[in-house]
VMD Tcl script that draws the C-alpha trace (Angstrom):
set ca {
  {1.55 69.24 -74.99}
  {1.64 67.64 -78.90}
  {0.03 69.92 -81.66}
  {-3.08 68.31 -81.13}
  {-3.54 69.03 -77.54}
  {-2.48 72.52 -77.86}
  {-5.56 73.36 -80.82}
  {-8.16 71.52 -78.76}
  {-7.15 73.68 -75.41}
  {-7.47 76.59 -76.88}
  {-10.41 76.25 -78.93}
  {-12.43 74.75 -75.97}
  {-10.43 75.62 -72.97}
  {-10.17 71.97 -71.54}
  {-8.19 68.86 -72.08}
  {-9.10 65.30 -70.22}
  {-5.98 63.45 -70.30}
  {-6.65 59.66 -69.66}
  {-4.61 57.79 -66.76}
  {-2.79 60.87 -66.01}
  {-2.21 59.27 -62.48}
  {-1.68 55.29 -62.53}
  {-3.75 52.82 -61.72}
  {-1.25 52.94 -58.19}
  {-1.64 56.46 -57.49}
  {-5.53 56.66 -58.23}
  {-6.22 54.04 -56.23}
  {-3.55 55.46 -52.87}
  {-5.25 58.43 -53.30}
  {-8.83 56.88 -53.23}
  {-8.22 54.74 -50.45}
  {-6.81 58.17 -48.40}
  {-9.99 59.93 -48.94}
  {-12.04 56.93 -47.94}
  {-10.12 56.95 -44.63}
  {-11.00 61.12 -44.65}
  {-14.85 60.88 -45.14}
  {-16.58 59.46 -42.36}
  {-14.60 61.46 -39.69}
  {-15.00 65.07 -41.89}
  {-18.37 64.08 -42.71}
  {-19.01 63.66 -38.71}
  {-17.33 66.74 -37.49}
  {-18.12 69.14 -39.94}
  {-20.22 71.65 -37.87}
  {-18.28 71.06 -34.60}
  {-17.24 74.37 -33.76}
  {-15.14 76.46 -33.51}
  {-16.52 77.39 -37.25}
  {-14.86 80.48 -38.96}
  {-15.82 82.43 -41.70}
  {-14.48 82.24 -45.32}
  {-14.87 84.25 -48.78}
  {-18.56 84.34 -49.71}
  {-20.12 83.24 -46.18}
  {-18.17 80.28 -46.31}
  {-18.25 78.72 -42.10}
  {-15.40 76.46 -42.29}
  {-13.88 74.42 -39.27}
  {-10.11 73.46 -39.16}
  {-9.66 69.49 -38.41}
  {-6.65 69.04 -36.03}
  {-6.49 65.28 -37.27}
  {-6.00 66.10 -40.83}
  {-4.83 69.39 -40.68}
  {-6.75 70.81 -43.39}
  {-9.89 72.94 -43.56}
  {-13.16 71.33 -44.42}
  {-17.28 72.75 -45.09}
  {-20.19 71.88 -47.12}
  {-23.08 72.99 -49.45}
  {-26.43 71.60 -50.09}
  {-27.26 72.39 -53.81}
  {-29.42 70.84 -55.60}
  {-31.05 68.91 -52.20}
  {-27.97 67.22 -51.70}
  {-24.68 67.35 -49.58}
  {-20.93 68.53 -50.75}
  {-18.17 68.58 -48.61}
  {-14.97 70.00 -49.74}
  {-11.63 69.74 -47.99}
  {-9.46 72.48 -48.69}
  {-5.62 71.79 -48.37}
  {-6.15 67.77 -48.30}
  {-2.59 67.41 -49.00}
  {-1.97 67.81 -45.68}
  {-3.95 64.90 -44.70}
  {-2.47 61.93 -46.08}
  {1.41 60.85 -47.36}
  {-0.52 58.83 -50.60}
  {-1.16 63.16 -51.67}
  {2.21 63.90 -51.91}
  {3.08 62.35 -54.98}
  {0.78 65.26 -56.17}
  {3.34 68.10 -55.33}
  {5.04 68.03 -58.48}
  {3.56 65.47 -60.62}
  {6.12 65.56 -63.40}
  {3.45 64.26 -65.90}
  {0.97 66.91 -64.64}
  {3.46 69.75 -64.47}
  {4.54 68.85 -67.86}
  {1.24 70.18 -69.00}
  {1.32 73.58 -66.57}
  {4.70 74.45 -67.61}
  {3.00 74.83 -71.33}
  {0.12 77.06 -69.87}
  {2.03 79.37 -67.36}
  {5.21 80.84 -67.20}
  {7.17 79.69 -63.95}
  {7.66 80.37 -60.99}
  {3.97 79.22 -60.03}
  {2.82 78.04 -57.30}
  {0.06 75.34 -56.10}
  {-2.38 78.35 -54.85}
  {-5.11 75.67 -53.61}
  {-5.87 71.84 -53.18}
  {-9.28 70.38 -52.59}
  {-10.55 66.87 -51.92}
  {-14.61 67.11 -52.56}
  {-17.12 64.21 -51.66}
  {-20.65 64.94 -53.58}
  {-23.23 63.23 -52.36}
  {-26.94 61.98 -54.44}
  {-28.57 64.93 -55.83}
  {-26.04 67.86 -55.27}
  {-25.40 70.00 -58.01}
  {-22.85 72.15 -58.56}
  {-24.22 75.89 -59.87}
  {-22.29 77.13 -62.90}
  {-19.77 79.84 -62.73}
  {-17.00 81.88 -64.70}
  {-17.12 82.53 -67.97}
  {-15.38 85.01 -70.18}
  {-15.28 88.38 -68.21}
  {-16.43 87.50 -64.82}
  {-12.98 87.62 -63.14}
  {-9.61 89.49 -64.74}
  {-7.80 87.34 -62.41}
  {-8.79 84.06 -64.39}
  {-7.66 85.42 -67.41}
  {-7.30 83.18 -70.67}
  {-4.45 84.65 -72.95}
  {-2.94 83.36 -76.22}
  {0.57 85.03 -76.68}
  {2.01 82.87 -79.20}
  {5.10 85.49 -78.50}
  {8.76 85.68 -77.14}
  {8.02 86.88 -72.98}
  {10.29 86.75 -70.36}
  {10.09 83.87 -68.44}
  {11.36 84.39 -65.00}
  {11.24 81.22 -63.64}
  {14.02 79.98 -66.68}
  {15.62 83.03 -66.37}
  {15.57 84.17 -70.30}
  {12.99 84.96 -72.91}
  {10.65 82.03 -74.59}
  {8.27 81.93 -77.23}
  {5.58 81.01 -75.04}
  {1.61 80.14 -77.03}
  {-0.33 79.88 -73.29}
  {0.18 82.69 -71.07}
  {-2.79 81.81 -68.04}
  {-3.33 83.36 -64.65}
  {-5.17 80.13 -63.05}
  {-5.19 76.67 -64.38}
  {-7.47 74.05 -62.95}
  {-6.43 70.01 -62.82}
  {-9.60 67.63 -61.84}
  {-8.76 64.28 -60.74}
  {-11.12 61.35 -61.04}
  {-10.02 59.25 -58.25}
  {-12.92 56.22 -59.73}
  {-15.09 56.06 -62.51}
  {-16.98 58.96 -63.37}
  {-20.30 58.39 -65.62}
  {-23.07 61.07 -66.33}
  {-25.08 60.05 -63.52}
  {-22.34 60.70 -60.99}
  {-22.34 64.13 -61.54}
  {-19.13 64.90 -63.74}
  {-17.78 68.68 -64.13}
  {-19.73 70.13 -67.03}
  {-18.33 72.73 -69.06}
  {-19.64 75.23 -72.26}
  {-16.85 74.46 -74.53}
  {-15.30 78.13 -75.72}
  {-16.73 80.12 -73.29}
  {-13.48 81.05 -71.82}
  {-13.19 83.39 -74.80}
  {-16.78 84.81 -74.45}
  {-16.91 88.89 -74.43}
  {-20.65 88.45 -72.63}
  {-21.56 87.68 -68.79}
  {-24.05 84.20 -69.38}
  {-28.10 84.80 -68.89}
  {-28.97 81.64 -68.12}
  {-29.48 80.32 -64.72}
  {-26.47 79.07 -62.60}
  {-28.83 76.28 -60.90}
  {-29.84 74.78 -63.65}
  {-26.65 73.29 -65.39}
  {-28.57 70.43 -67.20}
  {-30.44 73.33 -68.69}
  {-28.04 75.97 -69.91}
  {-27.20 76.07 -73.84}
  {-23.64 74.26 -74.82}
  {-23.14 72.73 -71.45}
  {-21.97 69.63 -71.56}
  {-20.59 66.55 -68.98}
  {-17.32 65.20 -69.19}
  {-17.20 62.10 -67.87}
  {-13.88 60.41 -66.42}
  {-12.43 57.37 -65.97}
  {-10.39 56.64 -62.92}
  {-7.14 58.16 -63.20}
  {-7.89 60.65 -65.27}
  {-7.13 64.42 -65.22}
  {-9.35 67.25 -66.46}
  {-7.01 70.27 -67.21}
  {-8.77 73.60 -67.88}
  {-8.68 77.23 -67.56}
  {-10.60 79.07 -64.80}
  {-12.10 81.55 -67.20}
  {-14.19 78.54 -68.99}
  {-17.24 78.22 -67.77}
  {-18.04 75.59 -65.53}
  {-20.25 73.82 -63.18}
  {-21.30 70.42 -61.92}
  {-23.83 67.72 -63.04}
  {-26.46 66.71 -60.66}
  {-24.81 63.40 -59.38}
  {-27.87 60.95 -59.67}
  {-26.31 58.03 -58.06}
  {-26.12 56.59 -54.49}
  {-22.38 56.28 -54.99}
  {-20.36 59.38 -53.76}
  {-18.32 61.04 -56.34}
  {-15.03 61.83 -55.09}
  {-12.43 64.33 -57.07}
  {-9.19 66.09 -56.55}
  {-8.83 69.19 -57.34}
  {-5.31 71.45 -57.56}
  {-5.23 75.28 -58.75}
  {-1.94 76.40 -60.34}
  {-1.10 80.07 -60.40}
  {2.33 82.54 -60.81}
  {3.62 82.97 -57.84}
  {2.90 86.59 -57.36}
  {-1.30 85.59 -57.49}
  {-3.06 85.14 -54.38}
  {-5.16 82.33 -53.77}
  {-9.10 82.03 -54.60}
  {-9.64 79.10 -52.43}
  {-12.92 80.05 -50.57}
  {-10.76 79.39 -46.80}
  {-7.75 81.76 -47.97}
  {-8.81 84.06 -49.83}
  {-6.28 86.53 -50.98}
  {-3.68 85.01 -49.20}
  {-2.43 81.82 -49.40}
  {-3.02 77.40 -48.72}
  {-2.11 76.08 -45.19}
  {0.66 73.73 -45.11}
  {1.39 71.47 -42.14}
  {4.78 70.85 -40.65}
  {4.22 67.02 -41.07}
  {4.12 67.67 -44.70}
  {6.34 69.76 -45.47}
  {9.06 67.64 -43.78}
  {7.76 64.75 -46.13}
  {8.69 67.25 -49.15}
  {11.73 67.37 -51.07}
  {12.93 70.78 -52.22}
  {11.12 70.84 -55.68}
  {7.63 70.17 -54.11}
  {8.82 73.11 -51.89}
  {9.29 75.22 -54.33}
  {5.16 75.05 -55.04}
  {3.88 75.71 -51.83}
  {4.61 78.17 -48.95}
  {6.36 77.18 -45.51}
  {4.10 76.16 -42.31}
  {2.45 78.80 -41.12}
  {3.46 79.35 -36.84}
  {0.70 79.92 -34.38}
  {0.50 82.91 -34.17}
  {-0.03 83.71 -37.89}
  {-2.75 81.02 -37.64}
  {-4.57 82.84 -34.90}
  {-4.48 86.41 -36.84}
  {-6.12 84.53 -39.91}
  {-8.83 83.32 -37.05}
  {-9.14 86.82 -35.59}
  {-9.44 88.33 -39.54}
  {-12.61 86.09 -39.94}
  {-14.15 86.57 -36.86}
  {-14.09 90.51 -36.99}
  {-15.28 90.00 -40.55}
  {-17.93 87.88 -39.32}
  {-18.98 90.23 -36.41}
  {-18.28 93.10 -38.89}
  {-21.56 91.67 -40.94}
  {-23.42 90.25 -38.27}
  {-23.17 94.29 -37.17}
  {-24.64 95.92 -40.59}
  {-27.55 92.61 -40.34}
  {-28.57 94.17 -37.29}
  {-28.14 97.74 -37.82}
  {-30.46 96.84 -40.94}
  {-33.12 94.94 -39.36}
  {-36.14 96.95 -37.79}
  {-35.74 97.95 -34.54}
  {-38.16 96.62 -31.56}
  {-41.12 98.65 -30.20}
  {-40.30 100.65 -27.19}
  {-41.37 98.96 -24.29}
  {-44.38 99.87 -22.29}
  {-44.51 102.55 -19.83}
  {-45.37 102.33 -16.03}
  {-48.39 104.42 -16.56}
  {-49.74 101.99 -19.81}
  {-49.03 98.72 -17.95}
  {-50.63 99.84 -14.60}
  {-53.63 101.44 -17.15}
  {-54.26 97.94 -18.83}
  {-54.21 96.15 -15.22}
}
mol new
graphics top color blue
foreach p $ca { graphics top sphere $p radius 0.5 }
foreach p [lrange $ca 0 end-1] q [lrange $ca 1 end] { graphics top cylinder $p $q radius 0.2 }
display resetview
């Protein structure tokens, strides 16, 4: 990061970075996710569904191997694909994008990991409520050190300016405008001491939110804590984004599927990876650790489904002999 980049991160919390990816790797990575959406579109409520952080009902896609659901805000579909690396050999060139890491290596202190990865289709009129913020979550914290730290992952002590728990990198995989529903962000706000009044569903509303739009290849690098959210995408046109969540190693994950624990990687990709893309995500998971994630969600799931009922009123008694042989 130059001088200039450094001043405008930390006064607004974001940086878009043009043609962070090539015109090449945009366009792979494009043409990957257009293979992706018809067939996780199609399938995306064919069971079996689990449940996720935050009700969450995800289904795992044996063809991909990654984890896919959907929203409808704002009267109109989402569909995010969590661990879409997975999916597609065009992705890899993700795992360790030196001109990406270049800028994470300023904002973190190593070793970090990639803690999630998420390919999202948004369809005409969803909206994306807004979110984060100042205090809303310690673990998104936004800290200027400007100080000599340990740095574990180099082994010595650095004088390190960006010392961040969770930083955010937003692909534009095409063109982005306004009316495609761009990320939208209150510039600052990741240094706000106050929880936001205004109302999360209406982001074209809320004071000193504004849209970023994005040309194809670009990268929108933030931290969690700013406060974010998504335009209404206006267009018939699909927008279709990356996104990859960098933490230290020793944070869990906040990806909605994993929650507290960590992303799924395949054994097809991880034999595509060399040992420095290693380094930033965890080994395959084996079966049965799969099935004890399955069996977590479900006896959370039953576990609620349980207090819903015990909460609901319970049914009249049902009629005595003597009553229903009275009314004949």
């Amino acid at each position: 990061m130059n001088e200039s980049e450094k001043y405008l991160f930390d006064l607004n919390g974001y940086l878009v970075v043009k043609h962070l990816l090539s015109a090449q790797e945009a366009a792979a990575c494009l043409a990957a996710a257009d293979e992706m959406q018809d067939h996780i579109e199609k399938n995306i409520d064919v069971g079996p569904l689990h449940l996720g952080h935050s009700s969450v009902r995800y289904r795992f896609d044996e063809k991909y191997q990654c984890h896919s659901y959907k929203n409808q805000m704002g009267g109109g579909a989402q569909y995010v694909i969590d661990d879409f690396l997975n999916a597609s050999p065009a992705f890899d060139v993700l795992v360790n994008h030196r001109p990406t890491m270049a800028y994470v290596e300023e904002l973190m202190p190593a070793p970090f990991r990639l803690a999630s990865s998420e390919l999202r289709f948004r369809h005409k009129r969803n909206t994306t409520h807004t979110h984060m913020g100042g205090p809303v979550d310690v673990r998104n914290r936004y800290e200027f050190s400007g100080r000599e730290m340990d740095d574990p992952g180099r082994r010595k002590k650095v004088t390190r300016d960006f010392n961040l728990l969770v930083v955010r990198v937003l692909y534009a995989l095409h063109d982005v405008p306004v009316e495609n529903g761009p990320l939208c962000v209150v510039p600052g706000s990741h240094k706000s001491n106050y929880f936001s009044p205004f109302d999360p569903r209406e982001p074209t509303k809320e004071p000193g939110m504004i849209p970023l739009p994005m040309e194809a290849g670009d990268a929108l690098i933030f931290t969690e804590n700013l406060r974010h959210g998504g335009y209404p995408n206006l267009m018939d046109a699909t927008r279709k984004t990356l996104h990859l969540a960098f933490s230290p190693a020793w944070i869990a994950t906040m990806s909605a599927v994993h929650w507290d624990g960590q992303p799924y990687v395949s054994p097809q990709a991880w034999a595509r990876y060399d040992a420095q893309q290693r380094e930033l995500l965890p080994p395959p998971a084996d079966a049965r650790e799969l099935e004890a994630r399955r069996l977590n969600n479900e006896n959370v799931r039953l576990k609620e489904e349980l207090a819903r009922l015990e909460q609901s009123p319970a049914p009249p008694p049902p009629p005595s002999l003597l009553a229903r042989l009275l009314k004949s």
